[in-house]
C-alpha positions as CSV (number, residue, x, y, z in Angstrom):
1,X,0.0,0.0,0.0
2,X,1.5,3.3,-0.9
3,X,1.3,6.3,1.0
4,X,-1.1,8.3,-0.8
5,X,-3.7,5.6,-0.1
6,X,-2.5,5.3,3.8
7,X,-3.1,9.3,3.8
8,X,-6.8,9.0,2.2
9,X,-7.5,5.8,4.4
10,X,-6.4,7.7,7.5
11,X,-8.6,10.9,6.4
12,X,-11.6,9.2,6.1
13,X,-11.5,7.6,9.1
14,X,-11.2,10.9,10.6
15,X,-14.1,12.1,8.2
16,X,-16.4,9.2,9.4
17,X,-15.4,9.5,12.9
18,X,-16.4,13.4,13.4
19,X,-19.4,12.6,10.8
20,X,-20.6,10.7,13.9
21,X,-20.2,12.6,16.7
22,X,-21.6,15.1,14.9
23,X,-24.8,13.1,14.3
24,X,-25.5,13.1,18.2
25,X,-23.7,16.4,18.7
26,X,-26.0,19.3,18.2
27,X,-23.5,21.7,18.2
28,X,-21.1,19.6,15.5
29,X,-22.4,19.2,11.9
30,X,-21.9,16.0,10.4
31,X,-22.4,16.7,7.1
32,X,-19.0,18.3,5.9
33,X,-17.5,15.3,7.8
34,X,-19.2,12.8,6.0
35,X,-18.4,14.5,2.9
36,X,-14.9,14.3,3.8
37,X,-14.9,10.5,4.4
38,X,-16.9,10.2,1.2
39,X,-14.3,11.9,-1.1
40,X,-11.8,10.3,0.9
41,X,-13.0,6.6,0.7
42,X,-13.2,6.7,-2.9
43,X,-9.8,7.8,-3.9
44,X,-8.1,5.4,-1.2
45,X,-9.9,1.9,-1.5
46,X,-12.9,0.4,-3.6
47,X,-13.8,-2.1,-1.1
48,X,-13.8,0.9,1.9
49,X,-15.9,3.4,-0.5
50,X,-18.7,0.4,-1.0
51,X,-18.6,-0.2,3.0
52,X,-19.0,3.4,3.8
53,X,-21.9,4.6,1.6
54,X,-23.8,1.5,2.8
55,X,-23.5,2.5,6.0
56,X,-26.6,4.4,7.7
57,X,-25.0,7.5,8.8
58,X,-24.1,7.9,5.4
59,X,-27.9,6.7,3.7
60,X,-28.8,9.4,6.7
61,X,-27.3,12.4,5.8
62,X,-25.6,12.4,2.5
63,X,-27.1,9.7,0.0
64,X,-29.8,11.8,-1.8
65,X,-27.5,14.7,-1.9
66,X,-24.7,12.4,-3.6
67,X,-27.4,11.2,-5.8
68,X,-28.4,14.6,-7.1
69,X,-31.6,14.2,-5.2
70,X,-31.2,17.5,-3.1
71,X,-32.0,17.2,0.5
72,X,-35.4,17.9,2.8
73,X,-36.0,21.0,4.3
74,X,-35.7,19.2,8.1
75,X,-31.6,18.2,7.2
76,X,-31.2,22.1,5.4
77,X,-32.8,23.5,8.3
78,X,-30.3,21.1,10.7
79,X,-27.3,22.2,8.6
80,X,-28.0,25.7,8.8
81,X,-28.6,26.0,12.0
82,X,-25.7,23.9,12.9
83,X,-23.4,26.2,11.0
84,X,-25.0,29.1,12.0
85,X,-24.9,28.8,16.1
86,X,-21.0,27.5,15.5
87,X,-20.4,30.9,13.5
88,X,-22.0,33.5,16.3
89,X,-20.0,31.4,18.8
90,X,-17.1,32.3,17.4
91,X,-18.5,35.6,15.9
92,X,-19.0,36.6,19.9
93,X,-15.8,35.5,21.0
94,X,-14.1,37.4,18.2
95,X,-16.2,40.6,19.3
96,X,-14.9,39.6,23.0
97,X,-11.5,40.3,21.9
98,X,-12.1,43.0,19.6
99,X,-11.6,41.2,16.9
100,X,-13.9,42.5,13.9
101,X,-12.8,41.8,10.5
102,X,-12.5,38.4,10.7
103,X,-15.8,38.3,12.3
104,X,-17.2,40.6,9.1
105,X,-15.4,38.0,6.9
106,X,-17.1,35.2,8.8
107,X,-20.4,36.6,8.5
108,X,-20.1,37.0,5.0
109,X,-19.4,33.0,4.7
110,X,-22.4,32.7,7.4
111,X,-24.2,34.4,4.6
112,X,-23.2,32.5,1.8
113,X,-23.7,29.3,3.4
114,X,-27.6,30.1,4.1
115,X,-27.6,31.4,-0.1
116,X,-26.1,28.5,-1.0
117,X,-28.6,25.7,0.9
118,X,-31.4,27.6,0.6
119,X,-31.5,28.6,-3.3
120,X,-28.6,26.0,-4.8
121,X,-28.9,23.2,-2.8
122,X,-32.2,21.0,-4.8
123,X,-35.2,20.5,-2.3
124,X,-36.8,16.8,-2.5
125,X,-39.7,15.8,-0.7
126,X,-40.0,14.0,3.0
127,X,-40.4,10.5,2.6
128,X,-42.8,8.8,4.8
């Protein structure tokens, strides 16, 4: 094995390991993690890419936006608020320190981020 597959092995564990804290976590989103560890699996090893995306975190929270399919309102709502209450966390403790334009620059991102899922990120309809 060389080490450019040891490296993407070793990232996507990390990807899948956050991904699942940050399932339980409110405060942690999992999605970006997940992401990671999908991107990650599928450049190191075949066998671990099949094994991840038939896992259920992964059917959960990233399968129908892999697919194309978009996601529901309830997970867009999850992400952004996820994103959003980690962002004023750190937005106040920049403003603690006096700190404001990389608070200005991270409210801009904050901003982009709520564009992004709201407008480009496809909508599909809640299963039952």
């Amino acid at each position: 094995m060389n080490l450019k597959k040891i490296f993407w092995i070793v990232l996507g564990c990390i990807g899948v390991g956050l991904g699942a804290v940050g399932a339980v976590v409110p405060m942690l989103p999992a999605f970006p993690f997940l992401l990671l560890a999908t991107v990650s699996f599928a450049k190191s090893s075949e066998k671990l890419h099949t094994w991840f995306i038939n896992t259920k975190l992964y059917k959960k929270n990233l399968e129908s936006y892999v697919k194309g399919q978009g996601m529901t309102w309830a997970t867009k709502i999850r992400v952004m608020i996820t994103v959003t209450l980690l962002m004023a966390f750190s937005c106040v403790i920049m403003l603690l320190k006096a700190v404001y334009v990389p608070c200005i620059i991270l409210g801009g991102v904050w901003l982009f981020h709520i564009v992004y899922f709201v407008f480009c990120v496809k909508t599909k309809k809640e299963e039952k």
